[in-house]
C-alpha positions in Angstrom: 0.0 0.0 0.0 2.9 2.8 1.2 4.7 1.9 -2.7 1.2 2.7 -4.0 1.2 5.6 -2.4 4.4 6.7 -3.2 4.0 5.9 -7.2 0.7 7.8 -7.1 2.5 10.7 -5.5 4.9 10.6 -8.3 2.6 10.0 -11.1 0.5 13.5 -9.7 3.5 15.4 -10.0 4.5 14.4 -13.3 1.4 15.4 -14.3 1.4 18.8 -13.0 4.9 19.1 -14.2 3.4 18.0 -18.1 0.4 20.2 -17.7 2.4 23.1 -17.1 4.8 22.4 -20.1 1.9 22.1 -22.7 0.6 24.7 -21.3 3.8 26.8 -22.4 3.5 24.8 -25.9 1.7 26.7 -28.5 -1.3 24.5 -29.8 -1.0 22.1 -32.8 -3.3 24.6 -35.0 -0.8 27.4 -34.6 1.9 25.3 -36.7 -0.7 25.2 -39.7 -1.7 29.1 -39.5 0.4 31.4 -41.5 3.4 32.2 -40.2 4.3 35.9 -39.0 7.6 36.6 -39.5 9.0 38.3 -36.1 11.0 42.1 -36.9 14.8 41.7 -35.6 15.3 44.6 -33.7 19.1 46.0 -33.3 18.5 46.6 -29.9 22.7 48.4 -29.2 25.2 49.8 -31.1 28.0 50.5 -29.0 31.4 51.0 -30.5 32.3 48.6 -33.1 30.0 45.6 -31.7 26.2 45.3 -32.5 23.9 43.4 -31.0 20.5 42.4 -32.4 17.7 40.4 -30.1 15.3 38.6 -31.9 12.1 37.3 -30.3 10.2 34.3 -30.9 7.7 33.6 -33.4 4.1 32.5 -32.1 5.4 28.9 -32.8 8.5 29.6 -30.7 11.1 29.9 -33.4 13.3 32.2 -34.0 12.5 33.7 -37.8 13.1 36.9 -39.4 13.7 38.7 -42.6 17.5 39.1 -44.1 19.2 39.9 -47.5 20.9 37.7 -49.1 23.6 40.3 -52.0 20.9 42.7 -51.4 17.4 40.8 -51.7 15.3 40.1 -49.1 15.1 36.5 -47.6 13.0 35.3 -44.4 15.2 33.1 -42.6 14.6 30.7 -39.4 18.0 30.6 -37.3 18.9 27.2 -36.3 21.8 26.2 -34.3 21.6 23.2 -34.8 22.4 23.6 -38.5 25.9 23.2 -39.6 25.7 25.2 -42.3 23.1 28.2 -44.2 20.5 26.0 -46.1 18.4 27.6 -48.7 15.2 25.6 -50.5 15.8 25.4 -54.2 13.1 28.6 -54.8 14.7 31.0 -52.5 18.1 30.2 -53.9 17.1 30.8 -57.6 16.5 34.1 -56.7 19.9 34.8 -56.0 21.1 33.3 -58.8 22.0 29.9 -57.4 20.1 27.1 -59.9 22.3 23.9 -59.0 21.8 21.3 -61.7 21.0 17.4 -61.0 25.0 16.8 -60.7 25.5 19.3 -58.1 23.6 17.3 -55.6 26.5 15.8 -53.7 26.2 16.5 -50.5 24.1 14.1 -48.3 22.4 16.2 -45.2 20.9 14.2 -42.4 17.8 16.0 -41.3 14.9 15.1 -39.1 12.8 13.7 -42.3 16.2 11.6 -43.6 19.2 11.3 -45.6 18.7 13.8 -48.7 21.0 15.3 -51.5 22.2 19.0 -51.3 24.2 21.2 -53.7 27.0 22.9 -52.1 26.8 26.8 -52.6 29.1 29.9 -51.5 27.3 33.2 -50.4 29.1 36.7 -50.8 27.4 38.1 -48.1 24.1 37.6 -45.8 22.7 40.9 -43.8 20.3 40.1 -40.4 19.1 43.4 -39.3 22.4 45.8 -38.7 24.4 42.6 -38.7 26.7 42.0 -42.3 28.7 38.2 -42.5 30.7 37.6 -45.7 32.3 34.6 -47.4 29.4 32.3 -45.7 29.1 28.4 -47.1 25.9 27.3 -47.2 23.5 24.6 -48.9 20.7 24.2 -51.5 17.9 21.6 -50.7 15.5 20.2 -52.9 12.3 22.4 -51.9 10.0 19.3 -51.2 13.1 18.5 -48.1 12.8 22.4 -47.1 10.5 24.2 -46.5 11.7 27.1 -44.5 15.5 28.6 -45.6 18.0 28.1 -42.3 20.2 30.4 -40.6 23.0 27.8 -39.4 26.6 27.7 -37.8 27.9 29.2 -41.0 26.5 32.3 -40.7 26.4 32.1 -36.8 30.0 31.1 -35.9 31.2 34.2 -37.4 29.4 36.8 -35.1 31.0 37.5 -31.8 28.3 35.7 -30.3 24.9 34.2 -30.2 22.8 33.2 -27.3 19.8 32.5 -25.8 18.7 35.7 -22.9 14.9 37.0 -21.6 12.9 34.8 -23.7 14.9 36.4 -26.9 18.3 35.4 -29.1 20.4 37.3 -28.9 23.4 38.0 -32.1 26.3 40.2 -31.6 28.8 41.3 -33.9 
């Protein structure tokens, strides 16, 4: 009876502990309403070094708009992406049409093993923030659907992190 006790006692706080994380979650529908694209903000310039925060998306992501050699781009930043990854549409506007051959690269991603083209930006702007020379991939558009912001883009600010419910760049 007392281990009964005891599991039940454990099993009530895990629940409390679940209900309050899906309560933070945003609901299912939200992923399948059009996405709003959240404005980076520079939020300090002081001396050389700028910092731009970025808040979170109603699905909890971190998106916003860019240029990619002057054209807009909406990006989502991802961390855990090595490198810049650009769906096949987005990167025809820029110029970048890789043929079937240039699919060399195999990218493991949540949905799989897929093909990728290797490409070479000249220069990506986030808000106030400009990073040249940045490697990045092309995706078939079917295996991405939203163009990432990865560690080859990231890894050559001063810093990124995670502060107040915002990221946080710095250059």
């Amino acid at each position: 009876m007392r281990n009964l006790m005891i599991f039940a006692a454990i099993l009530i706080g895990l629940g409390t502990f679940m209900a309050q994380m899906a309560s933070k979650m945003a609901p299912a529908a939200a992923t399948t309403a059009k996405q709003t694209i959240a404005p980076a903000v520079t939020v300090a310039q002081a001396s050389a070094a700028r910092t731009l925060s970025i808040a979170p998306d109603p699905r909890g992501h971190f998106a916003t708009d860019g240029r990619i050699d002057g054209q807009r781009i909406n990006f989502m930043v991802d961390t855990g992406a090595s490198v810049v990854a650009l769906n096949e549409t987005s990167a025809a506007r820029f110029g970048l049409r890789p043929v079937p051959g240039d699919y060399t690269s195999r990218v493991t991603t949540a949905n799989g093993t897929i093909k990728a083209a290797r490409a070479h930006l000249a220069m990506i702007e986030i808000g106030g923030l400009t990073v040249r020379d940045v490697d990045a991939l092309v995706l078939p558009d079917e295996a991405l659907s939203e163009n990432l912001l990865g560690l080859s883009f990231l890894s050559k600010l001063k810093r990124f992190e995670y502060a107040n419910g915002k990221l946080l760049l710095e250059q």
